[in-house]
C-alpha positions in Angstrom: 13.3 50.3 -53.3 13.8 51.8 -50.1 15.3 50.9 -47.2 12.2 50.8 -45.2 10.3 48.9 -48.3 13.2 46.3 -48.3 12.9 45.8 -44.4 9.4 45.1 -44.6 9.6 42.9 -47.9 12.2 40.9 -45.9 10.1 40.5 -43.0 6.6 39.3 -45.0 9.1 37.0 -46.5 10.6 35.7 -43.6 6.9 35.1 -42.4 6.0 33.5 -45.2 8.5 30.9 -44.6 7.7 30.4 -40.8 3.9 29.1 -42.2 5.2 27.4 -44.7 7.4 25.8 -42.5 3.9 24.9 -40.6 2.9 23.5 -44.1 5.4 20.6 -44.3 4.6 19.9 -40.2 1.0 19.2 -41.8 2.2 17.3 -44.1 4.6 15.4 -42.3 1.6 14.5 -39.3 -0.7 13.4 -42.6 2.2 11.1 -43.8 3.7 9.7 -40.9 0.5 9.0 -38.7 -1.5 8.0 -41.6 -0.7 7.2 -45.3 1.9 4.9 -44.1 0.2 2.8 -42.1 -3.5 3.1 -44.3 -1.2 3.2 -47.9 -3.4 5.8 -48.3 -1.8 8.0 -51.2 -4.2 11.2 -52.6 -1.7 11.7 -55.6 1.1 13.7 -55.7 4.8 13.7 -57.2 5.7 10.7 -55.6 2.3 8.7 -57.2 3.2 9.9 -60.5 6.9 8.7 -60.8 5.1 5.3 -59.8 3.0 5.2 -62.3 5.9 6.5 -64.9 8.2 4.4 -63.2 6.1 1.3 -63.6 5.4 2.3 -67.5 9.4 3.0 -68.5 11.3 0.7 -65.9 12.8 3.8 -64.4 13.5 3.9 -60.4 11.2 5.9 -58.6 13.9 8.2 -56.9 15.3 9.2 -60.3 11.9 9.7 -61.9 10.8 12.0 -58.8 14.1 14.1 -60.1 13.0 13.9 -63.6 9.5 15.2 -62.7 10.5 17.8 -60.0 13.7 19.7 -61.4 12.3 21.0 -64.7 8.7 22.0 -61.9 11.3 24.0 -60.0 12.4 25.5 -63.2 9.5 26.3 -64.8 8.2 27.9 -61.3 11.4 30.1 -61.2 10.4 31.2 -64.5 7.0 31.8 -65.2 5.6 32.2 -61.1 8.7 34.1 -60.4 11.8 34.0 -58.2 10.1 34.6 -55.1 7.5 31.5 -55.4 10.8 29.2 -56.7 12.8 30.2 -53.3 9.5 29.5 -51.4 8.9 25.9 -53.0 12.8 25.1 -52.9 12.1 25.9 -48.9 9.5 23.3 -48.8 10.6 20.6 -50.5 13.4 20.6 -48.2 11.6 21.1 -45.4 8.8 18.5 -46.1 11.5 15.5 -45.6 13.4 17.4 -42.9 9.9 17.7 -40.5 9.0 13.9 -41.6 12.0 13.0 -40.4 11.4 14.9 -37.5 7.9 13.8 -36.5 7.8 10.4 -35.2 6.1 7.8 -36.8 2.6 6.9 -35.2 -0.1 4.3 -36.1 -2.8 6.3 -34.8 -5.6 3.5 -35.4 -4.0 1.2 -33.7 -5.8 1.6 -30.6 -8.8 1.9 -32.0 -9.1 -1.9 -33.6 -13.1 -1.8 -33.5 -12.5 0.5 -36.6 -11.4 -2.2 -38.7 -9.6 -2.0 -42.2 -12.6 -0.1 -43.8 -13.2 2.4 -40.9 -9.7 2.4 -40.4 -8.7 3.3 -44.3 -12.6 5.9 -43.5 -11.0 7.5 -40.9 -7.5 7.9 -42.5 -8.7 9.8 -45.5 -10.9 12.4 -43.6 -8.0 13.2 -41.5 -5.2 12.9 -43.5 -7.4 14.8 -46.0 -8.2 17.6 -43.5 -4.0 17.9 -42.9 -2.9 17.8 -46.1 -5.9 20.5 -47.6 -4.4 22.6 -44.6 -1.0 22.5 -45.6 -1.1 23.2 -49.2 -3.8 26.3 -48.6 -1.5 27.6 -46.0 1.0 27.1 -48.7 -1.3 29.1 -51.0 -2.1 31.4 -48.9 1.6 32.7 -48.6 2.6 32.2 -52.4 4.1 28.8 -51.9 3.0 25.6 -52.4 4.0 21.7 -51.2 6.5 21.0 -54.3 4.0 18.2 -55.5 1.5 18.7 -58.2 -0.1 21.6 -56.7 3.0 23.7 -58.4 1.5 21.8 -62.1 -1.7 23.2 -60.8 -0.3 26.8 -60.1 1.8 26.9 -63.5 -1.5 25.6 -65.7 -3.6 28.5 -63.9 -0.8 31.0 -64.7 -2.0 30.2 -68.3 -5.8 29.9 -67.8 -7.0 31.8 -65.1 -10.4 31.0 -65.3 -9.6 27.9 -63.7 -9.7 27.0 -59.7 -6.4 26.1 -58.7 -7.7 23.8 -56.3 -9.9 22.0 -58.9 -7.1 21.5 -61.5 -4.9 19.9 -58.6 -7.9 17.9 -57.7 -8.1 16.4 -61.5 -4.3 16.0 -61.3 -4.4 13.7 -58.4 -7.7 11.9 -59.1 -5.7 10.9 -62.1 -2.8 9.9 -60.3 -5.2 7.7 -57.8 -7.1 6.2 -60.5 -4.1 5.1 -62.5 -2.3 3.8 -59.5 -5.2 2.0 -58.3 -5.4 -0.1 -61.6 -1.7 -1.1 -61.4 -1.7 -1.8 -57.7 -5.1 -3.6 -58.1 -6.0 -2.1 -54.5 -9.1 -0.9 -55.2 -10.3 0.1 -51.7 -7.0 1.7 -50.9 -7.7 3.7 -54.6 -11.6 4.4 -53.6 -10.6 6.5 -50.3 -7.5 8.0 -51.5 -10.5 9.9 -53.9 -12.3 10.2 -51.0 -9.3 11.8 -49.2 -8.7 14.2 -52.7 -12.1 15.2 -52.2 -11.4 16.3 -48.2 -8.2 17.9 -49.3 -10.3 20.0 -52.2 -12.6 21.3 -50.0 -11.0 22.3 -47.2 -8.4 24.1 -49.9 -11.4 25.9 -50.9 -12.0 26.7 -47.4 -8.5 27.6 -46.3 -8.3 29.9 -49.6 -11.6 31.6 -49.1 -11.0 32.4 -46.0 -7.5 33.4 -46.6 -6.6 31.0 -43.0 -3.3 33.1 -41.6 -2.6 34.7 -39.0 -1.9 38.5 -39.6 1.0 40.2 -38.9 1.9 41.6 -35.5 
């Protein structure tokens, strides 16, 4: 490779990681202005080490290891080194920006909403956020570090697949599951609703390929 090509394969990387950094803001404003004050929770890594953490007596911090160490290893090897560095850059940045980002209950001004409009609301904006963040992450071959890198490994193997409608079976499973052993069911109901947001405007982000082009 030449000089010039490695200049300008270190810059698209470098840009990559700027939007991605913009992917774990997203995040971070869906978490910390919504899904913790709704408990609101459209799937994910952290949902599943619940669940498994519920089933084998395990803590939830060392199940989240269990489930996202051998994902970062199998992303190194099958997506390739490139994607591995990209989702290593997230998941470090997704705590980093929520740590960050202040904590906001942004419903709380709005009381006519009530529980019902409130958890409405919450799941067509924090959906909106989070699709944003993870087809920005697409877009730049990355992704969040949750179970949108099982989605990306599975339609490695069959690409006849949508991405975004394996991740959306993923975390509809997740929900479902969590909502029978929480026994929350209308915190389970718009958490599907909120998946279904988040597929959509995945679809949208992807077929529109939302970036902003290089200067």
């Amino acid at each position: 490779m030449s000089t010039t090509q490695s200049k300008q394969s270190l810059k698209s990387f470098l840009y990559d990681l700027i939007w991605l950094s913009v992917s774990s803001i997203l995040c971070a404003l869906a978490v910390n202005w919504i899904f913790i004050f709704t408990g609101l929770a459209p799937g994910g890594i952290t949902g599943m080490a619940i669940i498994l953490s519920t089933v084998t007596g395990i803590s939830v911090s060392t199940m989240t290891l269990c489930i996202s160490i051998p994902l970062l290893l199998l992303s190194f090897l099958v997506l390739g080194k490139s994607f591995g560095v990209k989702t290593i850059f997230v998941i470090f940045m997704n705590p980093l920006m929520m740590a960050v980002i202040p904590k906001i209950d942004i419903f709380e001004s709005i009381p006519v909403l009530g529980n019902i409009g409130g958890l409405f609301l919450g799941a067509i904006l924090g959906g909106i956020l989070v699709g944003m963040a993870v087809g920005l992450a697409l877009n730049h071959e990355g992704a969040t570090g949750g179970t949108d890198v099982i989605a990306l490994l599975i339609h490695h193997f069959l690409k006849k697949i949508k991405v975004q409608n394996i991740l959306f079976a993923l975390d509809g499973i997740v929900v479902i599951l969590s909502g029978f052993i929480s026994g929350e069911l209308f915190v389970a109901i718009f958490s599907l609703v909120s998946l279904l947001v988040i597929n959509r405007v995945i679809t949208w982000c992807t077929n529109k390929k939302l970036t902003v082009k290089e200067a």
